[in-house]
C-alpha positions as CSV (number, residue, x, y, z in Angstrom):
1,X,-24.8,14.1,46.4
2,X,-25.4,14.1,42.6
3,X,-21.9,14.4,40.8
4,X,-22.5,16.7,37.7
5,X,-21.8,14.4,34.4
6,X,-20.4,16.2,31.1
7,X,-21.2,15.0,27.8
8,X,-19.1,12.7,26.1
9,X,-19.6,14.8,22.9
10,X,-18.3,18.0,24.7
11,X,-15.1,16.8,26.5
12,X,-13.5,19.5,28.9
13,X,-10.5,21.8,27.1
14,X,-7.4,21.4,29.1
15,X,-4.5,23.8,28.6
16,X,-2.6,23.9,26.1
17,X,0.6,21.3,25.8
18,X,3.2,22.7,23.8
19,X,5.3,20.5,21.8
20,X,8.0,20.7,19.0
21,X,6.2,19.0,16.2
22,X,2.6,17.4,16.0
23,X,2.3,14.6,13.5
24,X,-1.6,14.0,12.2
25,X,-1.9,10.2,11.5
26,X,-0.1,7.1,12.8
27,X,-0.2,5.3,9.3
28,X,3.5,4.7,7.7
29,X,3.6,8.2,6.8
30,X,3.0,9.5,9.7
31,X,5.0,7.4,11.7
32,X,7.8,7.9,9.4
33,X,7.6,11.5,9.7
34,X,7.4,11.5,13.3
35,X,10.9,9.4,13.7
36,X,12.3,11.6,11.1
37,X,11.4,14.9,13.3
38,X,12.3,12.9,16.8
39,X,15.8,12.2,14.7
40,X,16.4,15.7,15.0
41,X,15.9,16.3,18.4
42,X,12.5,17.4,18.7
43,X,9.7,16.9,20.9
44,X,7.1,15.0,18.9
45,X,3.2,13.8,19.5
46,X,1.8,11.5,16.6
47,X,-1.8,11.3,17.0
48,X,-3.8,8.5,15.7
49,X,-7.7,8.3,16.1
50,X,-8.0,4.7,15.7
51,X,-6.4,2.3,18.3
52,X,-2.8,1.0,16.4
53,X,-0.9,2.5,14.1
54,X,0.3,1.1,10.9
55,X,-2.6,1.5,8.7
56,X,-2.6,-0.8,6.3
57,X,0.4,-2.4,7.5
58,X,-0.3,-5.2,10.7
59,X,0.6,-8.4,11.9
60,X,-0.4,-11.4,13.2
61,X,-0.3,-15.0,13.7
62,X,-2.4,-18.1,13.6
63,X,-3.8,-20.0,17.1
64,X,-2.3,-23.5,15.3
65,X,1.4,-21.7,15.1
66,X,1.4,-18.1,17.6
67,X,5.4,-17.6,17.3
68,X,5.1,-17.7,13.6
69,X,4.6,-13.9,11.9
70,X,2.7,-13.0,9.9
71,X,1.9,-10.0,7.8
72,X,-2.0,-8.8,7.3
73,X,-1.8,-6.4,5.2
74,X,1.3,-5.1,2.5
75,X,3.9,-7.6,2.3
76,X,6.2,-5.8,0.4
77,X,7.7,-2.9,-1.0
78,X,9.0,-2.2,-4.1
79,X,13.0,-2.1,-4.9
80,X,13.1,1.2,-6.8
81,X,15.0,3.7,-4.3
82,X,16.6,3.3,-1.2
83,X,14.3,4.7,0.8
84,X,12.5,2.2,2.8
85,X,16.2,-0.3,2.8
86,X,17.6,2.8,4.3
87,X,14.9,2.8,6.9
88,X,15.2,-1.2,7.5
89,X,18.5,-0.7,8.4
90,X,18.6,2.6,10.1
91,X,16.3,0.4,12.3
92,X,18.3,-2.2,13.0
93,X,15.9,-4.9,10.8
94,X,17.1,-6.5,8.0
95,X,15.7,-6.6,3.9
96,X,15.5,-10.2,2.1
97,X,14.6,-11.0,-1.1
98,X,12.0,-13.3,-2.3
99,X,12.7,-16.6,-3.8
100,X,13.3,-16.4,-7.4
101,X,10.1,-17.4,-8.7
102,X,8.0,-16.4,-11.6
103,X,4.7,-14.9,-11.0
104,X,1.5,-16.6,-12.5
105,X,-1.7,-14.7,-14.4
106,X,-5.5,-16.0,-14.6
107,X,-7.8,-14.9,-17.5
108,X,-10.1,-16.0,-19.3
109,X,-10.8,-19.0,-17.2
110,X,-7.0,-20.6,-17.4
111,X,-3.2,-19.4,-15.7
112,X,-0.1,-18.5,-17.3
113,X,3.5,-17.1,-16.1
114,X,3.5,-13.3,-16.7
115,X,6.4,-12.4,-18.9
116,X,9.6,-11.3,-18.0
117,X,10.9,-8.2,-18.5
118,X,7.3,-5.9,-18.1
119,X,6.5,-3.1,-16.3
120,X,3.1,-3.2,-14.9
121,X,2.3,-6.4,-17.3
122,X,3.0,-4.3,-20.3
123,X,5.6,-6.5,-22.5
124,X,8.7,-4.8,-23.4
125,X,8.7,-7.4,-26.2
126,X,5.4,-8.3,-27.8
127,X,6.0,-11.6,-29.5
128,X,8.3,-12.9,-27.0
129,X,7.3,-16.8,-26.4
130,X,6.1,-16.4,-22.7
131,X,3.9,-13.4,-24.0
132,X,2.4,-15.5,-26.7
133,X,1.1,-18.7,-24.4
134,X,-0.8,-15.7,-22.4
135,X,-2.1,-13.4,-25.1
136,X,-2.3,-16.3,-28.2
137,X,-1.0,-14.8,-31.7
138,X,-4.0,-13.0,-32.3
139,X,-2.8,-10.8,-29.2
140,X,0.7,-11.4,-30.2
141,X,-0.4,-9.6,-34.1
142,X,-2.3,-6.8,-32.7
143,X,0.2,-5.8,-29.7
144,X,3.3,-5.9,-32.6
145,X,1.6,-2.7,-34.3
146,X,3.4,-1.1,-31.0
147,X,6.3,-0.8,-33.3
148,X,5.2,1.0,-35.9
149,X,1.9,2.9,-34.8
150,X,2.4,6.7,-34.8
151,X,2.9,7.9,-31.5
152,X,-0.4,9.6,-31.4
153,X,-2.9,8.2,-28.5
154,X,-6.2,9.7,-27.8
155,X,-5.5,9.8,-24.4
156,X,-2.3,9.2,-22.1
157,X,-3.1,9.8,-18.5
158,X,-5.0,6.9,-18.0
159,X,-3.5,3.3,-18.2
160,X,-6.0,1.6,-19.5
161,X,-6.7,3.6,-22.6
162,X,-3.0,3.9,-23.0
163,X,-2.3,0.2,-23.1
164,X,-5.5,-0.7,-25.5
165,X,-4.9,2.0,-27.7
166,X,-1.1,0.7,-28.1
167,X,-0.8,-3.2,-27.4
168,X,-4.9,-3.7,-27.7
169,X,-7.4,-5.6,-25.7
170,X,-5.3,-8.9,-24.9
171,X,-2.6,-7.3,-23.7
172,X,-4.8,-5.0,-21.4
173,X,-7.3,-7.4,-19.7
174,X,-4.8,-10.6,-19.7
175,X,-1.8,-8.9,-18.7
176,X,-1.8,-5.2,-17.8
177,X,-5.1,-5.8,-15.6
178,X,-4.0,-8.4,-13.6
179,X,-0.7,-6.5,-12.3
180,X,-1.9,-3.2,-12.1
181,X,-5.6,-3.6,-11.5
182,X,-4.8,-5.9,-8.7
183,X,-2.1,-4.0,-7.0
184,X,-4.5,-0.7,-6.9
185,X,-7.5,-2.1,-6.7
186,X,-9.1,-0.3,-9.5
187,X,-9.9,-0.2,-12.9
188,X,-7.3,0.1,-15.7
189,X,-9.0,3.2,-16.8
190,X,-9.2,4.7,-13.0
191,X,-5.2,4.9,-13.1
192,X,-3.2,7.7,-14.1
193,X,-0.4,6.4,-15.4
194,X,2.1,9.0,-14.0
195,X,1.6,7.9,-10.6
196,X,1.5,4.0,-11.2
197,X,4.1,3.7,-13.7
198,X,6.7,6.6,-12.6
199,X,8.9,7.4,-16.0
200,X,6.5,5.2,-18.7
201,X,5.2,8.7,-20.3
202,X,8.7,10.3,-20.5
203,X,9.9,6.7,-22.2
204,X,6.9,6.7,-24.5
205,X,7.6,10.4,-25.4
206,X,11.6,9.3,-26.4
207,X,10.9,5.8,-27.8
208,X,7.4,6.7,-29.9
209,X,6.4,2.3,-28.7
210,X,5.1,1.6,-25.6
211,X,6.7,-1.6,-25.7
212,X,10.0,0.0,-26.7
213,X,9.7,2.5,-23.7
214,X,9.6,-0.4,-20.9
215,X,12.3,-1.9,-22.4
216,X,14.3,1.1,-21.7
217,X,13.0,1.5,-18.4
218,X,13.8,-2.1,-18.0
219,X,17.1,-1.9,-19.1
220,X,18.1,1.4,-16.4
221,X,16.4,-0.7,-13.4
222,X,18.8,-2.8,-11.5
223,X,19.0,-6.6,-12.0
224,X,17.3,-8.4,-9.7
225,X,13.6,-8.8,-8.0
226,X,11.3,-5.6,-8.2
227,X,10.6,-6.1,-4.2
228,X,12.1,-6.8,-1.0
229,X,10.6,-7.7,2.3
230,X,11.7,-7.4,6.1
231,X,12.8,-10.7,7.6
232,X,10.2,-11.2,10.4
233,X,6.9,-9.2,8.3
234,X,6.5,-6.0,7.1
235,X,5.3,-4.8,10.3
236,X,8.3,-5.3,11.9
237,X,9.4,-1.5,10.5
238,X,5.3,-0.6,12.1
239,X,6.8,-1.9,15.4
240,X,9.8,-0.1,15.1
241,X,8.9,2.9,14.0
242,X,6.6,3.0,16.7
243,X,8.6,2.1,19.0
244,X,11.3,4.7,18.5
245,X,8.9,7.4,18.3
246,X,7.0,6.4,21.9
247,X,10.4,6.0,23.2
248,X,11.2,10.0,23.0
249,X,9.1,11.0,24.7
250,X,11.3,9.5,28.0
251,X,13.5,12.9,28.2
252,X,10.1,15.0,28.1
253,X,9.6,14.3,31.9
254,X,11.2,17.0,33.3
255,X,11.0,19.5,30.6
256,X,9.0,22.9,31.2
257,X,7.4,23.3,28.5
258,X,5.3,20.0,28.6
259,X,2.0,20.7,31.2
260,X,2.8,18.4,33.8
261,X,-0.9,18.6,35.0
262,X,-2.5,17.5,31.3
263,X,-1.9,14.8,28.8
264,X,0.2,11.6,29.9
265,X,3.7,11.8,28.8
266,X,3.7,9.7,25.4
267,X,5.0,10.6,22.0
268,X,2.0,8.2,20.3
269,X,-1.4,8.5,21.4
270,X,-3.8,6.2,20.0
271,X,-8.1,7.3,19.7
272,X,-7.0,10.9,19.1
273,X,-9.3,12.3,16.4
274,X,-8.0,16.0,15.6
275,X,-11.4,18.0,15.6
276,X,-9.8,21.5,15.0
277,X,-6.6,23.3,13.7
278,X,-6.3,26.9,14.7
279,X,-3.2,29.6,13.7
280,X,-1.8,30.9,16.7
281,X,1.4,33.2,17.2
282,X,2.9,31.9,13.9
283,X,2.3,28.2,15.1
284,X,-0.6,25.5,15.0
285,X,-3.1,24.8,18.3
286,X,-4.5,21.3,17.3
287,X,-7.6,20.1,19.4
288,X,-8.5,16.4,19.9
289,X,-11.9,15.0,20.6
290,X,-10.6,14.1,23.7
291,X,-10.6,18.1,24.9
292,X,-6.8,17.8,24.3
293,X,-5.0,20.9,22.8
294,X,-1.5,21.2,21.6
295,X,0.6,24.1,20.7
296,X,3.5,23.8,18.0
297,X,5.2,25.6,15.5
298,X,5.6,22.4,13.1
299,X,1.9,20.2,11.6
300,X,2.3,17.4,9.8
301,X,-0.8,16.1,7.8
302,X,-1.0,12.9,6.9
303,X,-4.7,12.2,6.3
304,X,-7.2,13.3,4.0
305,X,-10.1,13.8,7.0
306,X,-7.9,16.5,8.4
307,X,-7.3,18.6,5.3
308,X,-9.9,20.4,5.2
309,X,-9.2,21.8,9.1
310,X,-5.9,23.4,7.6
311,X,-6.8,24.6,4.4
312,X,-7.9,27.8,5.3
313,X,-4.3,28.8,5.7
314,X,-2.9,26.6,2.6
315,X,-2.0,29.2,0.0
316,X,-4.7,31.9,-0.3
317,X,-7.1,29.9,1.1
318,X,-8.8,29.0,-2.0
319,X,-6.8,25.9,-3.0
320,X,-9.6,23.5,-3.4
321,X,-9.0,20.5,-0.9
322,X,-8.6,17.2,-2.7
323,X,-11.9,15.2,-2.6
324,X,-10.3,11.4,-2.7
325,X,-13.0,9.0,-4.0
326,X,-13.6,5.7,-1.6
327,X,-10.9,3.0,-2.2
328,X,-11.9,-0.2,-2.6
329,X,-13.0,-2.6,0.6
330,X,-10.8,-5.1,0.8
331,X,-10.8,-8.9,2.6
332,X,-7.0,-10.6,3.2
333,X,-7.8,-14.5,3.7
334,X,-4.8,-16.1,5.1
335,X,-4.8,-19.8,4.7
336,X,-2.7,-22.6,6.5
337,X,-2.6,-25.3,4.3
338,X,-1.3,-29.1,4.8
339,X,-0.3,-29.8,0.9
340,X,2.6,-31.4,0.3
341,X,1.8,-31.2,-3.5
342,X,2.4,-27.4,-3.1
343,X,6.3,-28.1,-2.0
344,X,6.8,-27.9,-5.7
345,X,5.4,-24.3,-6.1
346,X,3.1,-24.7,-9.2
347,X,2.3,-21.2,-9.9
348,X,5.6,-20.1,-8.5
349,X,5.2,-16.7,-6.2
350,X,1.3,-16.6,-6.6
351,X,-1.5,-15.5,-9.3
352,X,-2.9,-12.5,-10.2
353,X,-6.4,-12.8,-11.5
354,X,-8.0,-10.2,-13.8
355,X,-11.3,-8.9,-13.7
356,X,-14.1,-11.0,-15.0
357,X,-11.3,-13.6,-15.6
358,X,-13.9,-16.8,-15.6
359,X,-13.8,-20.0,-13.7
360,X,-11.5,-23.0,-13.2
361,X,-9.8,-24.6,-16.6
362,X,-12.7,-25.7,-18.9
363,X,-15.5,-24.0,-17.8
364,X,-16.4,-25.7,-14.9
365,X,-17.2,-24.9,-11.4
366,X,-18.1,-21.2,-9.5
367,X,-15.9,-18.3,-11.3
368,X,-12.8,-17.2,-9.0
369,X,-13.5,-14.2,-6.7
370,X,-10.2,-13.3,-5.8
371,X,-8.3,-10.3,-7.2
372,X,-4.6,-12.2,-6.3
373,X,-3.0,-15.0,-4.8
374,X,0.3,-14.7,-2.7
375,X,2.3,-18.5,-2.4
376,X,3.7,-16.6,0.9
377,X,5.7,-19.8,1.7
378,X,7.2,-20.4,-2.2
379,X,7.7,-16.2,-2.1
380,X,10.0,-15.7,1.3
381,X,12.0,-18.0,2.8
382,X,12.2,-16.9,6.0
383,X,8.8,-17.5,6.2
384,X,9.1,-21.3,4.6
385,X,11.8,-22.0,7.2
386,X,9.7,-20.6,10.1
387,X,6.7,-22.5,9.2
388,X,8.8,-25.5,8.6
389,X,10.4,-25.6,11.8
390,X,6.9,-25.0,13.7
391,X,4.5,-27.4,12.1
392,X,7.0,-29.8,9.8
393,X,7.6,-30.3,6.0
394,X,4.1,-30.1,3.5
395,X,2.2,-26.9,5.4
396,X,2.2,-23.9,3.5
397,X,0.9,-20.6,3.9
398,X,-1.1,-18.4,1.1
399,X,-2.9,-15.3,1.0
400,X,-5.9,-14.5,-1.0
401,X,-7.1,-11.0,-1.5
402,X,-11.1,-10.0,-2.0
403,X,-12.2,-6.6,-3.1
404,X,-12.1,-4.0,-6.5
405,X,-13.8,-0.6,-6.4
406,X,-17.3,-0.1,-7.2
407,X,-18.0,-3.6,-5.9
408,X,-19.5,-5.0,-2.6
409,X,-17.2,-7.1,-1.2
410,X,-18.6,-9.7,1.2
411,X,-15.8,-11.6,3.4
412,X,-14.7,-14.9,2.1
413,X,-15.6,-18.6,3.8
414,X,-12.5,-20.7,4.5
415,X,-14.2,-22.6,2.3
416,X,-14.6,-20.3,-1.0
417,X,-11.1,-19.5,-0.2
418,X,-9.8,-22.9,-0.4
419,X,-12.0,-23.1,-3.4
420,X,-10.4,-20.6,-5.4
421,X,-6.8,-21.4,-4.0
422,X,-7.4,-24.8,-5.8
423,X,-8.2,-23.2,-9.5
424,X,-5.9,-20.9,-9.1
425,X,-2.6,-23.2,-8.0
426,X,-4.0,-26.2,-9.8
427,X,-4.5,-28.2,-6.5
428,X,-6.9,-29.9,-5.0
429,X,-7.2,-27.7,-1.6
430,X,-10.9,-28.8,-0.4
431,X,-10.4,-30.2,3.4
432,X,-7.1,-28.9,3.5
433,X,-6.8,-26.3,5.7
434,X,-5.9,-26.3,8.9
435,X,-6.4,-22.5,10.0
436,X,-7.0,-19.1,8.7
437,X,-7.2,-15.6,9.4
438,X,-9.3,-13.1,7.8
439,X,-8.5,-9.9,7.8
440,X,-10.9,-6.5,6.5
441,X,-9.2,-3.2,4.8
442,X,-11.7,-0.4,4.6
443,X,-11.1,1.6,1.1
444,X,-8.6,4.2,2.5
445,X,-6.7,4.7,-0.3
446,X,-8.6,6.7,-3.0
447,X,-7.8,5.3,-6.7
448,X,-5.0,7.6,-8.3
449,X,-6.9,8.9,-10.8
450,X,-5.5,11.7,-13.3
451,X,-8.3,14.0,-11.8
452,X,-7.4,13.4,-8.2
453,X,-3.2,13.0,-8.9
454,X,-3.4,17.0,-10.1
455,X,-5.8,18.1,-7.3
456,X,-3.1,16.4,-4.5
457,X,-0.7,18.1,-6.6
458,X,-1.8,21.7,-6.7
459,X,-3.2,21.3,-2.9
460,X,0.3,19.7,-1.5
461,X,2.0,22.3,-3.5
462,X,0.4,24.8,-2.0
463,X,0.7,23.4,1.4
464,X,4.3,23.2,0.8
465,X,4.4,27.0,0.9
466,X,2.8,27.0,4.0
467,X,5.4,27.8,6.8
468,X,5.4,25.0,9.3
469,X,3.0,23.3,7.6
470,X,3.8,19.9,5.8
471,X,1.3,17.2,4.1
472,X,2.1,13.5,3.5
473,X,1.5,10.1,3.9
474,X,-0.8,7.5,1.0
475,X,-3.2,10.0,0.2
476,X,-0.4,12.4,-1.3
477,X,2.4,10.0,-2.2
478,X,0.8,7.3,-3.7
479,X,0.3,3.4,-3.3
480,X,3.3,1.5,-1.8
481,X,5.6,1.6,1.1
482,X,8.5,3.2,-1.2
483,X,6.5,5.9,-2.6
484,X,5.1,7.0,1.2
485,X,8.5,6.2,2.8
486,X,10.2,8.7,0.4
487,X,7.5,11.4,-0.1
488,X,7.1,11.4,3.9
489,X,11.2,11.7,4.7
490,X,11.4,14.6,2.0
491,X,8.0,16.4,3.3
492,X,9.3,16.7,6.9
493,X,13.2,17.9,5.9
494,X,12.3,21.4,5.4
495,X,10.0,21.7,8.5
């Protein structure tokens, strides 16, 4: 007998499951959202159409040390707030600090400490000595006419123009692009300035010097380093988070209003793409590609692919849907290094390279490919002590990042790697290594650009009006586990 065989492209729609809240997205944000919603005592399903959740948060280890941690992806987050040490703890992890080490820049072809007392790489004071050995006292000249410049820019909302047009070119491509070009993967002239540098504009506005204004903001932030990490790797809150949310999803067993019959009993489903959003009875039917459907009164967005399935019903529905450009690609090499010579941290916490920023000292050898270079052992110490106790004193661990938009990034050999860890720390690296991991990040995260930071606005206002309906998550917030952590506990409180 010939069994009748449907189409994987037109899975069969089972009944409706009905559910409390449905969370769109198993990044931080979503998975955030979801434990904030399951905190309240509602019956939650995250779905996520990839297979793990975390987006650009994972972990891993390498083969030569397995019980070691590691993190893949974001290794930090940044201090401002309480937000994400409020979740750390509520979690039962703990925050740590990194080692008090100065941060290195590479341009023009040589390395330098980055100043003290920036925001962003901008100086707070231009002729300051450690500004001087990077930008020279022709840079040191022109960024001084900070002071006394009117305030008058042609143009404030993006940060590169801001910064040349204040501090001029030095200051921009050997200081400002390094930090902020490397953390967003972008072009200084890409960035809105509102959403990388929260307060800078207001400062400028009060001060009339851009230099004057991150002094002040300087001076209001709290002593100390500008991130933390989570003893054991950043995805230690991924695990968590997860964890918590899956584990509600034990008291839906012999609830009524779950279909017995349909969908497995689990808070966090993995391969779930959401193919449709439909307005029933004042509440949201979701459909997966899976022939899945779920009824609730609560959605939580927390990807761009799905926005356009709600916005129908965002405002009028004429709220035009925010058309992120493509992030950059990005390759994470992780290198396991025997050097005893890097005991000593050279270049402290790591190097950030800007753009275009040349070769090794003296004009020698292939240019440096990498955007930034974490020290991971010299930067956390519960990582140093870890690695320490696995493999013995000398072996060090250091991450080397690949990838700016609008250019092909091609994954890194162990050995170009290695090649560019050694201009970079000073070191000879070559035959050094003893393992790696290599890691890809497709460009999710579209470049905040002032264009795109007013279209999220207007749309995730309008959404915010929607009843039931809530938005979050990278996309909206912004770059950095503090921004989404925040944005995504806020967006779900009124829901």
């Amino acid at each position: 007998m010939t069994v009748p065989h449907r189409p994987p492209d037109r899975p069969e729609r089972r009944p409706a499951e009905e559910v409390d809240a449905v969370v769109v997205g198993g990044g931080v944000g979503g998975l955030v959202a979801a434990y904030g919603l399951v905190g309240r005592g509602l019956r939650v399903v995250l779905l996520e159409a990839s297979d793990r959740v975390g987006g650009p948060v994972r972990g891993g280890s390498f083969a030569a040390l397995p019980r070691v941690p590691l993190d893949l992806g974001a290794e930090s987050f940044a201090a401002r707030g309480t937000a994400v040490a409020g979740l750390v703890a509520e979690l039962g992890l703990r925050v740590v600090e990194p080692a008090p080490r100065t941060a290195w820049g590479f341009a023009a072809g040589r390395a330098f400490p980055l100043p003290a007392g920036g925001v962003l790489g901008i100086p707070s004071v231009p002729w300051a000595r450690d500004v001087r050995r990077a930008i020279g006292w022709p840079g040191v000249a022109r960024a001084s006419l900070d002071r006394v410049l009117p305030r008058f820019v042609a143009d404030t909302t993006d940060l590169g123009t801001l910064a040349r047009s204040r501090l001029g070119r030095r200051v921009a491509e050997r200081l400002v692009a390094p930090v902020a070009a490397g953390v967003h993967s972008a072009p200084l002239d890409r960035l809105d300035v509102a959403t990388v540098a929260p307060g800078l504009l207001e400062a400028f506005d009060r001060e009339a010097s851009l230099s004057a204004a991150v002094g002040s903001l300087r001076a209001a932030a709290p002593a100390g380093a500008a991130v933390r990490g989570v003893d054991g790797g950043i995805h230690a809150l991924v695990e968590a988070l997860a964890g918590a949310v899956a584990a509600s999803a034990e008291d839906w067993v012999d609830s009524p209003r779950v279909d017995q019959t349909g969908p497995i009993h689990t808070a966090v489903r993995l391969r779930q793409e959401v193919v449709g959003v439909e307005r029933a009875d004042g509440g949201w039917v979701v459909r997966t590609g899976t022939g899945g459907q779920i009824r609730s009164d609560r959605l939580v967005v927390t990807t761009p692919t799905v926005a356009p399935l709600v916005a129908p019903w965002v405002g009028d529905g004429t709220v035009p849907v925010p058309r992120p450009e493509r992030g950059a690609d990005v390759w994470l090499a992780t290198l396991l290094l025997e050097a005893p010579e890097l005991d000593a941290a050279p270049r402290g916490s790591g190097v950030l390279v800007a753009p275009d920023a040349g070769g090794p000292p003296g004009g020698k050898g292939t240019p440096v490919r990498a955007k930034a270079l974490t020290h991971a052992t010299a930067k956390w110490p519960w990582l140093a002590e870890r690695v320490r106790d696995a493999a013995g004193p000398g072996v060090h661990v250091v991450r080397l990042s690949y990838g700016r938009v609008g250019t092909e990034t091609v994954p890194p050999t162990p050995e170009e790697a290695a090649r560019d860890a050694t201009a970079l720390l000073g070191v000879d690296l070559a035959d050094r290594v003893r393992d790696h991991l290599l890691q890809r990040w497709d460009g999710a995260l579209p470049p905040p650009t002032p264009a795109y930071r007013s279209a999220v606005a207007a749309f995730g206002a309008a959404a915010g009006r929607t009843p039931g309906l809530a938005v979050t998550g990278g996309w909206v917030a912004g770059t950095g586990l503090a921004a989404i952590v925040a944005h995504a506990r806020s967006a779900v409180a009124t829901l």
